[in-house]
PDB file of N, CA, C and O in Angstrom, chain B, residues numbered from 101:
ATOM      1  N   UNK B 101       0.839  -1.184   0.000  1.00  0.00           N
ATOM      2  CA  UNK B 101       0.000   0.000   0.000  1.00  0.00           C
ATOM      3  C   UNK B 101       0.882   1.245   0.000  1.00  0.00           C
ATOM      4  O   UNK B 101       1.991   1.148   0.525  1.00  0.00           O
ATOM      5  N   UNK B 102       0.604   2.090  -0.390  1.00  0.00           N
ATOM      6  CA  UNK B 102       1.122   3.276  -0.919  1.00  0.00           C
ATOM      7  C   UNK B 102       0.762   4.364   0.137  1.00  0.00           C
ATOM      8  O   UNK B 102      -0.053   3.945   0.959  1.00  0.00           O
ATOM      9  N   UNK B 103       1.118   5.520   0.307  1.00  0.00           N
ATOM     10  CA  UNK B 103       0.781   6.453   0.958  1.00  0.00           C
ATOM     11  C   UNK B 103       1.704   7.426   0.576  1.00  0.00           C
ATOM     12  O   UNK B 103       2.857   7.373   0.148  1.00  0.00           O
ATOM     13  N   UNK B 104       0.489   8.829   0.974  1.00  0.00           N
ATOM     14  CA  UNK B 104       1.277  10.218   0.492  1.00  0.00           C
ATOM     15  C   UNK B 104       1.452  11.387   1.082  1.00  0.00           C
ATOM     16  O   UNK B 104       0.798  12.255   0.504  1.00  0.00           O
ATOM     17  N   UNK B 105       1.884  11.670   1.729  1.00  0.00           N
ATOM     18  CA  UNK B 105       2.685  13.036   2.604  1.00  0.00           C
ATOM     19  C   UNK B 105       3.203  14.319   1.922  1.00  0.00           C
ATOM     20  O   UNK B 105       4.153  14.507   1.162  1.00  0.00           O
ATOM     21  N   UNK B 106       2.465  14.969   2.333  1.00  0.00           N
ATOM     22  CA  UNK B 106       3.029  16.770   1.751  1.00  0.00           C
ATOM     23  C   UNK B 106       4.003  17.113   2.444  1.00  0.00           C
ATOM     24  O   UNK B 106       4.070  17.252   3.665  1.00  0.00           O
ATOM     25  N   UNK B 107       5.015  17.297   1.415  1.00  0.00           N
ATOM     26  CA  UNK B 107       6.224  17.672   1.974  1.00  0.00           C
ATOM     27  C   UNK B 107       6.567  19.561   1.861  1.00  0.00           C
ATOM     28  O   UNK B 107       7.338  20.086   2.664  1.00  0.00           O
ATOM     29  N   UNK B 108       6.063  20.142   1.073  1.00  0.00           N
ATOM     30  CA  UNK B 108       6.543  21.718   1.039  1.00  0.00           C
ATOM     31  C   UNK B 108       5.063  22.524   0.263  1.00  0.00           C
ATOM     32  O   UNK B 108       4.413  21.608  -0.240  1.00  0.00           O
ATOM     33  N   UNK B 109       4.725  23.172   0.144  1.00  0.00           N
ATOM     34  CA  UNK B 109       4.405  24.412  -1.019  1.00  0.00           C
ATOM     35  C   UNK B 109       4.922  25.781  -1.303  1.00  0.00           C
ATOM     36  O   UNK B 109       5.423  26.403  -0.365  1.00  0.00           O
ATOM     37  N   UNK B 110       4.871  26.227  -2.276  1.00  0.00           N
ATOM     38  CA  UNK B 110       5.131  27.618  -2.113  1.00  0.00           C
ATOM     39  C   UNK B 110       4.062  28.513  -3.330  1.00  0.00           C
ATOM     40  O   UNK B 110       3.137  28.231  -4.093  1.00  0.00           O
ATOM     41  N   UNK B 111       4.500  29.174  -3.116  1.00  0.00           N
ATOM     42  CA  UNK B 111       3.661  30.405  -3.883  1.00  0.00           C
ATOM     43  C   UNK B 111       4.101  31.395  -5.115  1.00  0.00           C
ATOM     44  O   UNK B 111       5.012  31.936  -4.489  1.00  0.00           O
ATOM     45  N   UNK B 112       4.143  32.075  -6.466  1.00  0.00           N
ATOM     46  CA  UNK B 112       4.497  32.574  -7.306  1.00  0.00           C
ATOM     47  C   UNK B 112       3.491  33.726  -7.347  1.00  0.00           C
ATOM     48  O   UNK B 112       2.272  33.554  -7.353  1.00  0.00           O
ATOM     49  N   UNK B 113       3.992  34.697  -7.369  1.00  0.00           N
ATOM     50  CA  UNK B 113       3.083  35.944  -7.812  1.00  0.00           C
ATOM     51  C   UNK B 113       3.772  36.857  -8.885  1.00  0.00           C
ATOM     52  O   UNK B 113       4.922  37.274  -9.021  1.00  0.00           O
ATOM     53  N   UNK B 114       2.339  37.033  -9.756  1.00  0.00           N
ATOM     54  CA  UNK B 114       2.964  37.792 -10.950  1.00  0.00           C
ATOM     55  C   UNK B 114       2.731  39.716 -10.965  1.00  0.00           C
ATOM     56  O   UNK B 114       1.736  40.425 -11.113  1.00  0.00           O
ATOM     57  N   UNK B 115       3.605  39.892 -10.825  1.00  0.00           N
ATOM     58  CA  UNK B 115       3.519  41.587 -10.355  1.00  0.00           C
ATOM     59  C   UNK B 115       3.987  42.338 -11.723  1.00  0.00           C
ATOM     60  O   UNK B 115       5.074  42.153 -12.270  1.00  0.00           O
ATOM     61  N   UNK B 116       2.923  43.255 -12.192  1.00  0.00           N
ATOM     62  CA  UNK B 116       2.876  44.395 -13.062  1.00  0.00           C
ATOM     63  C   UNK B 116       3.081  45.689 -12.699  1.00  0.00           C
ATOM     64  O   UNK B 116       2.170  46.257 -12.097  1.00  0.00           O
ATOM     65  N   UNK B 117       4.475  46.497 -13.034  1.00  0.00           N
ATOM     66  CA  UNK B 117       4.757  47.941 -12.150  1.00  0.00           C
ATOM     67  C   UNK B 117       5.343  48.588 -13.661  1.00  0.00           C
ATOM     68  O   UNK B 117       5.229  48.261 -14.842  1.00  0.00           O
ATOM     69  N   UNK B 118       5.997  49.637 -12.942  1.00  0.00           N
ATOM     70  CA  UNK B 118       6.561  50.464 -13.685  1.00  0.00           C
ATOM     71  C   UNK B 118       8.410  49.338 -14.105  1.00  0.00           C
ATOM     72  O   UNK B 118       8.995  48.849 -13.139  1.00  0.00           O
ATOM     73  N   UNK B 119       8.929  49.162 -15.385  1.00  0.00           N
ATOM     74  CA  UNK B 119       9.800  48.989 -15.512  1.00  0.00           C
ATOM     75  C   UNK B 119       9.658  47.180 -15.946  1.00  0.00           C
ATOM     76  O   UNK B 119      10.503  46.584 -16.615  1.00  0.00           O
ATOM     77  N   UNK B 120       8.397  46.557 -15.381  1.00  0.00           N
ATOM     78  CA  UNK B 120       8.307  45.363 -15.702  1.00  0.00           C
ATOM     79  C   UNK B 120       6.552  45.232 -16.202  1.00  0.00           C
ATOM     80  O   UNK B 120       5.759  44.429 -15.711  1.00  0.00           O
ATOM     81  N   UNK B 121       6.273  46.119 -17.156  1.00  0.00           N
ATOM     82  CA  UNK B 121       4.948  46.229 -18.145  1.00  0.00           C
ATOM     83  C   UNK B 121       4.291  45.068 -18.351  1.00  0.00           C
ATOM     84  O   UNK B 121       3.096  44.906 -18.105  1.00  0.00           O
ATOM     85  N   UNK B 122       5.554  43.667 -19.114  1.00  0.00           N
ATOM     86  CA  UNK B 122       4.974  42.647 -18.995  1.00  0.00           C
ATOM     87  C   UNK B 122       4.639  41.802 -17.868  1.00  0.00           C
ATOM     88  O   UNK B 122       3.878  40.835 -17.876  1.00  0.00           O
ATOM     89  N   UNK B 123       5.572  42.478 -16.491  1.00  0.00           N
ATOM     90  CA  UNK B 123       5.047  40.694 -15.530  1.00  0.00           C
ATOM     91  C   UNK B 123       6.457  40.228 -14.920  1.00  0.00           C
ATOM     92  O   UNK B 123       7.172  39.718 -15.782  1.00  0.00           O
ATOM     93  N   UNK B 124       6.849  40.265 -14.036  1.00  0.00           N
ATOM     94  CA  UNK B 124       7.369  39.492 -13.221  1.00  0.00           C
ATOM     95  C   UNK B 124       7.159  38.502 -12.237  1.00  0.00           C
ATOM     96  O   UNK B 124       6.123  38.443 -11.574  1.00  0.00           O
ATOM     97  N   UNK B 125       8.039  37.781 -12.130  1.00  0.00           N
ATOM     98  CA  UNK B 125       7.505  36.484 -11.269  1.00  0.00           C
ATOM     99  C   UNK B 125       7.973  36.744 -10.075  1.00  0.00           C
ATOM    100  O   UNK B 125       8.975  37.441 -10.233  1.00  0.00           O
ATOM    101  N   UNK B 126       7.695  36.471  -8.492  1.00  0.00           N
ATOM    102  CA  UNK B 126       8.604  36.270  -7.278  1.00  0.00           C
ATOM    103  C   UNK B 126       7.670  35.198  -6.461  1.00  0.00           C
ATOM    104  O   UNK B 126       6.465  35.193  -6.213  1.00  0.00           O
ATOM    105  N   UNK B 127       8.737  34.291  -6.149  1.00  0.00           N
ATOM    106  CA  UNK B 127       8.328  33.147  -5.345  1.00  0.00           C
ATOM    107  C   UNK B 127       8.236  33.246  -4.075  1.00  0.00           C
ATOM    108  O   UNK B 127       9.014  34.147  -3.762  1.00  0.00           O
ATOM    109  N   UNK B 128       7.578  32.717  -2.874  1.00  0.00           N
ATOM    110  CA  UNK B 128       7.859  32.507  -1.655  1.00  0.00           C
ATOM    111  C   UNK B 128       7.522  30.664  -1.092  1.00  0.00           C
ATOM    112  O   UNK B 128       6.588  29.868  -1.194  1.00  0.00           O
ATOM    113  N   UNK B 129       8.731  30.673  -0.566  1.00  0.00           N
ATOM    114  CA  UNK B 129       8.674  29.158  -0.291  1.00  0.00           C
ATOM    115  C   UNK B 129       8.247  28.813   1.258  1.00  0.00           C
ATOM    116  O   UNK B 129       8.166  29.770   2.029  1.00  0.00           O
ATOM    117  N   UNK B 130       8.081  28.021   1.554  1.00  0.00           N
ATOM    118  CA  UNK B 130       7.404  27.369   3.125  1.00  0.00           C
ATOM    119  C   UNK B 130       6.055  28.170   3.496  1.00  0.00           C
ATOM    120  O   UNK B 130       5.730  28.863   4.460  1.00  0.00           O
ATOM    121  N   UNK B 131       5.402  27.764   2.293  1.00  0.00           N
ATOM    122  CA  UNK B 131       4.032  28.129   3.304  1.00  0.00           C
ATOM    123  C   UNK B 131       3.348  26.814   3.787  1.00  0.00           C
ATOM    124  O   UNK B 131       3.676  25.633   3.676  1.00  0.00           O
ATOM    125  N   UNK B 132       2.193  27.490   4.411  1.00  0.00           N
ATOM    126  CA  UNK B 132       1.725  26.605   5.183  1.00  0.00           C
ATOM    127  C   UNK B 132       0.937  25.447   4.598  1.00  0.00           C
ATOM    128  O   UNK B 132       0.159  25.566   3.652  1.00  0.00           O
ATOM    129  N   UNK B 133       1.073  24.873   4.924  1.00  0.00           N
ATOM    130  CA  UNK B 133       0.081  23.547   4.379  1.00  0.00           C
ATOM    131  C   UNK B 133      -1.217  23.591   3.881  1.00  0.00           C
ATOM    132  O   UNK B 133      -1.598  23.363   2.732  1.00  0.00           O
ATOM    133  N   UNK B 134      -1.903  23.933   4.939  1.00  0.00           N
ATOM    134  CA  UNK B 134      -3.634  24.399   4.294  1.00  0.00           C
ATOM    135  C   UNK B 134      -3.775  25.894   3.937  1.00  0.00           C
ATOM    136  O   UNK B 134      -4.921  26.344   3.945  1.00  0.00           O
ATOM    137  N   UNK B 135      -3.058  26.476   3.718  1.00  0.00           N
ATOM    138  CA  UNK B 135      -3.376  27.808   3.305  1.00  0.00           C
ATOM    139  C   UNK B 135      -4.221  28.281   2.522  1.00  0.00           C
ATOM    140  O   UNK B 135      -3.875  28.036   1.366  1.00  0.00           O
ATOM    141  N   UNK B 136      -5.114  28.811   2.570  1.00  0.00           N
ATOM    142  CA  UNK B 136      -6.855  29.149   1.893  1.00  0.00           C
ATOM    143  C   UNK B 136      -6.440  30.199   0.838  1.00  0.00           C
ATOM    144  O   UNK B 136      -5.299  30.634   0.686  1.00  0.00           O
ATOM    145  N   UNK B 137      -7.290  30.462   0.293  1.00  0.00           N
ATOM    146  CA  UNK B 137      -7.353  31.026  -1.328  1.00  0.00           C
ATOM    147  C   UNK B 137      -7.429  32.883  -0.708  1.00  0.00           C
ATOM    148  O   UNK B 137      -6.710  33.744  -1.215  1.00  0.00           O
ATOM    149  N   UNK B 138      -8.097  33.084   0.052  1.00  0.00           N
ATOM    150  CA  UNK B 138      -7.709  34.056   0.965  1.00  0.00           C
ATOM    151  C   UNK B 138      -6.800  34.635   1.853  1.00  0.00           C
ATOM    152  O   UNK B 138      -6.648  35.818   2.156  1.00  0.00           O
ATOM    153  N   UNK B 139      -6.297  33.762   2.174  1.00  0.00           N
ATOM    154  CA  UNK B 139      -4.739  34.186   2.899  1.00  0.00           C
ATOM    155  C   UNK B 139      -4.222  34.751   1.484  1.00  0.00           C
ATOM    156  O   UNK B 139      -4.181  35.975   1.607  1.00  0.00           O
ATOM    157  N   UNK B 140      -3.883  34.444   0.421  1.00  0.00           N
ATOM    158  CA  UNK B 140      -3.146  34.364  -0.766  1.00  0.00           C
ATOM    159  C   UNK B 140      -3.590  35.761  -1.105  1.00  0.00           C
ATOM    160  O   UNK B 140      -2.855  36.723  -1.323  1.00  0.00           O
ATOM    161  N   UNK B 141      -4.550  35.735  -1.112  1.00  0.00           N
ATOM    162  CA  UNK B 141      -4.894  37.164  -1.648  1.00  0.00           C
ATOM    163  C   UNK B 141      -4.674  38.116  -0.469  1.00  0.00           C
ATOM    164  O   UNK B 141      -4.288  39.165  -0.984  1.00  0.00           O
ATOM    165  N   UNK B 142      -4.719  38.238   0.603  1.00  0.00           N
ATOM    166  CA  UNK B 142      -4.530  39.164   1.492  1.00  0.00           C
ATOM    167  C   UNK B 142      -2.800  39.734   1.873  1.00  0.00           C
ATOM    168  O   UNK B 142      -2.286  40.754   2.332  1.00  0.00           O
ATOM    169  N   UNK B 143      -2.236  38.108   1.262  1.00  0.00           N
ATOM    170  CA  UNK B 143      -0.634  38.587   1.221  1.00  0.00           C
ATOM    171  C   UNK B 143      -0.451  39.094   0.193  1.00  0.00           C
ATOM    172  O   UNK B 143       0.573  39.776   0.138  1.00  0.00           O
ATOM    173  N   UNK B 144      -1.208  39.024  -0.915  1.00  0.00           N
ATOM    174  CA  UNK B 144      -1.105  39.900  -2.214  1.00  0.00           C
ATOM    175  C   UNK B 144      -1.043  41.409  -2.245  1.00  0.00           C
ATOM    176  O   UNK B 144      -0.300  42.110  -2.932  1.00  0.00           O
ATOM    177  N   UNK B 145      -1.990  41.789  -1.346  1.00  0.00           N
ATOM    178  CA  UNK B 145      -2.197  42.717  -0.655  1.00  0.00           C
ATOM    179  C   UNK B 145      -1.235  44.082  -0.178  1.00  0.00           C
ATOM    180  O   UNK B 145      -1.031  45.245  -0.526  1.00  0.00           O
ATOM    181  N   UNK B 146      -0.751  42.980   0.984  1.00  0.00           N
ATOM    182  CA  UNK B 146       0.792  43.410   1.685  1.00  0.00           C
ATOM    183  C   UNK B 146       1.379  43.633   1.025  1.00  0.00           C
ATOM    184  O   UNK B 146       1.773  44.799   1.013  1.00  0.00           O
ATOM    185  N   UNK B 147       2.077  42.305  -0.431  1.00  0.00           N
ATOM    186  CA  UNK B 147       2.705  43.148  -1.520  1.00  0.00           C
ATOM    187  C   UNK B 147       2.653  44.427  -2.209  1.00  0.00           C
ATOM    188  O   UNK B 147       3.460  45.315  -2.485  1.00  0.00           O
ATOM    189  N   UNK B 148       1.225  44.170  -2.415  1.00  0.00           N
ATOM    190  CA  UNK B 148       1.029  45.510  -3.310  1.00  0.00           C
ATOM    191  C   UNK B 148       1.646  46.625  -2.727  1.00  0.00           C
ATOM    192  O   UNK B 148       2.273  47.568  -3.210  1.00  0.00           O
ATOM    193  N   UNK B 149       1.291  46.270  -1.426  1.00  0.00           N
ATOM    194  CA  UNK B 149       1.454  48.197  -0.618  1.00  0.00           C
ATOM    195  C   UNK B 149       2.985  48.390  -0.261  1.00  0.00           C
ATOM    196  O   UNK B 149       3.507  49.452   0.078  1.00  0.00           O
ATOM    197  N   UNK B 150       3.713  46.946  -0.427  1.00  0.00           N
ATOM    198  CA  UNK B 150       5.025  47.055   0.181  1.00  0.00           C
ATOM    199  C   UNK B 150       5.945  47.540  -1.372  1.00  0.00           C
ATOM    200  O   UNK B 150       6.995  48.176  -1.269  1.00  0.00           O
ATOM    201  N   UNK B 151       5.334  47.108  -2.855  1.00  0.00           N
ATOM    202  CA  UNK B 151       6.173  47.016  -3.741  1.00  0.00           C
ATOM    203  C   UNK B 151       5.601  48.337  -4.432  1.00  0.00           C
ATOM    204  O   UNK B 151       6.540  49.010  -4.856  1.00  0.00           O
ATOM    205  N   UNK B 152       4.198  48.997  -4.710  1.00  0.00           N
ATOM    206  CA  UNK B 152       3.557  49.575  -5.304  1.00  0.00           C
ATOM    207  C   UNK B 152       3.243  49.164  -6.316  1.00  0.00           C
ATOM    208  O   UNK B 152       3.064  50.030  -7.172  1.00  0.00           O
ATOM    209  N   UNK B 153       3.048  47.883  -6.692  1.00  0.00           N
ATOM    210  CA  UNK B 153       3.151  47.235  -8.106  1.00  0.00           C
ATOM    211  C   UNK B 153       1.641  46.676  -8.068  1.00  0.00           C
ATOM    212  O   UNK B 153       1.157  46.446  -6.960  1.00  0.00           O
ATOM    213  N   UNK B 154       1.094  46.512  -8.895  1.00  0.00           N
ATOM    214  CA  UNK B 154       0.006  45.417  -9.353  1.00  0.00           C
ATOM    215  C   UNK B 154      -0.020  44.186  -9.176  1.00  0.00           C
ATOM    216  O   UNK B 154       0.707  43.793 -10.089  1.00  0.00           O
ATOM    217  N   UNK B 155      -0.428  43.111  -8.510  1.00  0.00           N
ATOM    218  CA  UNK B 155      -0.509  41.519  -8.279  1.00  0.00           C
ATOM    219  C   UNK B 155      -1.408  41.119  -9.166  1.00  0.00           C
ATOM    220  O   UNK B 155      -2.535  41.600  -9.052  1.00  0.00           O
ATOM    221  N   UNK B 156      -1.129  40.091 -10.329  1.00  0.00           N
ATOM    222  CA  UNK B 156      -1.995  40.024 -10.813  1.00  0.00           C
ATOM    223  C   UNK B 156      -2.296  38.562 -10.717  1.00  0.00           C
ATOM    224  O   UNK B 156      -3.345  37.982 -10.998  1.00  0.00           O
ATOM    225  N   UNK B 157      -1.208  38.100 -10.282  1.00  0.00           N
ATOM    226  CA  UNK B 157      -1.696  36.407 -10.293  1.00  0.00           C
ATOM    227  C   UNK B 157      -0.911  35.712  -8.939  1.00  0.00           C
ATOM    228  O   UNK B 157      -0.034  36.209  -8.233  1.00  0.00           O
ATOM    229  N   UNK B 158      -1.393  34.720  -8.874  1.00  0.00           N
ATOM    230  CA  UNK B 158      -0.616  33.954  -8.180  1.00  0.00           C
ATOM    231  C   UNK B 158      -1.225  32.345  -8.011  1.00  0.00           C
ATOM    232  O   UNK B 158      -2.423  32.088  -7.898  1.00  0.00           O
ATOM    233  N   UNK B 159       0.015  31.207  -8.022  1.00  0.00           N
ATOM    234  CA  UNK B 159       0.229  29.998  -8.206  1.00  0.00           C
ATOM    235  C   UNK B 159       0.535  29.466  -7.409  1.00  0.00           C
ATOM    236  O   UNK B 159       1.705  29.793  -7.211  1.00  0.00           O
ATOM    237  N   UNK B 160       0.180  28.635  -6.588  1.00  0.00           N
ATOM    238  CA  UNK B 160       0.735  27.613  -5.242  1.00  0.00           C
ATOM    239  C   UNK B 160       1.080  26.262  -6.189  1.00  0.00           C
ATOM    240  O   UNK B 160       0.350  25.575  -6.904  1.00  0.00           O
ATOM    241  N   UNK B 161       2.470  26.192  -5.887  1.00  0.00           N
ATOM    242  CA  UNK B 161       3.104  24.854  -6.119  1.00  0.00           C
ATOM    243  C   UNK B 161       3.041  23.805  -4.970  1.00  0.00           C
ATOM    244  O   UNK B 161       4.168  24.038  -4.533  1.00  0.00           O
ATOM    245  N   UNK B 162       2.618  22.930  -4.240  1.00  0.00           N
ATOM    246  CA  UNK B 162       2.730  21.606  -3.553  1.00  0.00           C
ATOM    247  C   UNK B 162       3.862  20.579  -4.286  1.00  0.00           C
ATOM    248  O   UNK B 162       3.906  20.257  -5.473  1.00  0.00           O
ATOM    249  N   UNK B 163       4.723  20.189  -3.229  1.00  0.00           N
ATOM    250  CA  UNK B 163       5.033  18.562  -3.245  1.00  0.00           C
ATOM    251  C   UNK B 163       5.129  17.686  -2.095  1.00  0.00           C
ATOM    252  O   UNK B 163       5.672  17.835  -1.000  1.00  0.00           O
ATOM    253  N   UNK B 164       4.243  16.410  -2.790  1.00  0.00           N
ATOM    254  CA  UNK B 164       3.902  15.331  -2.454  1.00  0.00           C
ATOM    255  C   UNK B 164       4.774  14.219  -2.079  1.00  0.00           C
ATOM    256  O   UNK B 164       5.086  13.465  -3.001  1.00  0.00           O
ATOM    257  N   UNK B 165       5.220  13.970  -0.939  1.00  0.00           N
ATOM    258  CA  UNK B 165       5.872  12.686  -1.505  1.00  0.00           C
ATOM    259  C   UNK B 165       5.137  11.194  -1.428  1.00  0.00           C
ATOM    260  O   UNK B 165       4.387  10.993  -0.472  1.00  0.00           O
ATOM    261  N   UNK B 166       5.313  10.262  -2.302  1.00  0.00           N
ATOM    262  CA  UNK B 166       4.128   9.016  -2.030  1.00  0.00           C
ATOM    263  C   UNK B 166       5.566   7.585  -1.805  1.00  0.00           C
ATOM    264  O   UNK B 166       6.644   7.293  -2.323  1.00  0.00           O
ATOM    265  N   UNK B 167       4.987   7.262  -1.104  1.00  0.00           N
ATOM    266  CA  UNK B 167       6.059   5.607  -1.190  1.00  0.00           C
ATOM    267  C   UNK B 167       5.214   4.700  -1.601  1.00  0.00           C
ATOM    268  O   UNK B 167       4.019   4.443  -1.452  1.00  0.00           O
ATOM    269  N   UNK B 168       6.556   4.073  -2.423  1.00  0.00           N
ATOM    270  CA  UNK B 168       6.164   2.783  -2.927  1.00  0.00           C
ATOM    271  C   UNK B 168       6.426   1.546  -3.066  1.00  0.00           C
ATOM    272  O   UNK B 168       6.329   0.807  -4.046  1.00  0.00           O
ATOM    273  N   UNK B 169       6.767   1.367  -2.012  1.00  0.00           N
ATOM    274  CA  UNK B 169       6.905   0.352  -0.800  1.00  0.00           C
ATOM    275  C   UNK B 169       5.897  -0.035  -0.023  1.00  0.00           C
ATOM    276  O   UNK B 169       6.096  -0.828   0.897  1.00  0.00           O
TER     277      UNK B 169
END
């Protein structure tokens, strides 16, 4: 039998400002495990006001690990 354990996520946000028109990416790694679709946006937030830039997206990456053994 198999089983599967979350091992990390992190987060990508795509920020639109002056100097990057098309889009930049910046990651943050170790978030929390269950982190809601709202937290995400409220740290989007913080960005905005900390960078002055536009948030326009953002991506949570998870990994899984499963054994197979």
């Amino acid at each position: 039998m198999s089983n599967r354990a979350w091992m990390k996520s992190n987060v990508t946000y795509t920020f639109v400002g002056e100097g990057h028109e098309k889009g930049v990416k910046h990651s943050f790694a170790h978030i929390a495990q269950n982190v809601s679709a709202d937290q995400i946006v409220d740290f989007a937030g913080v960005l905005k006001e900390l960078t002055g830039d536009r948030v326009i997206d953002a991506t949570i990456a998870t990994t899984d690990h499963v054994g197979v053994e």
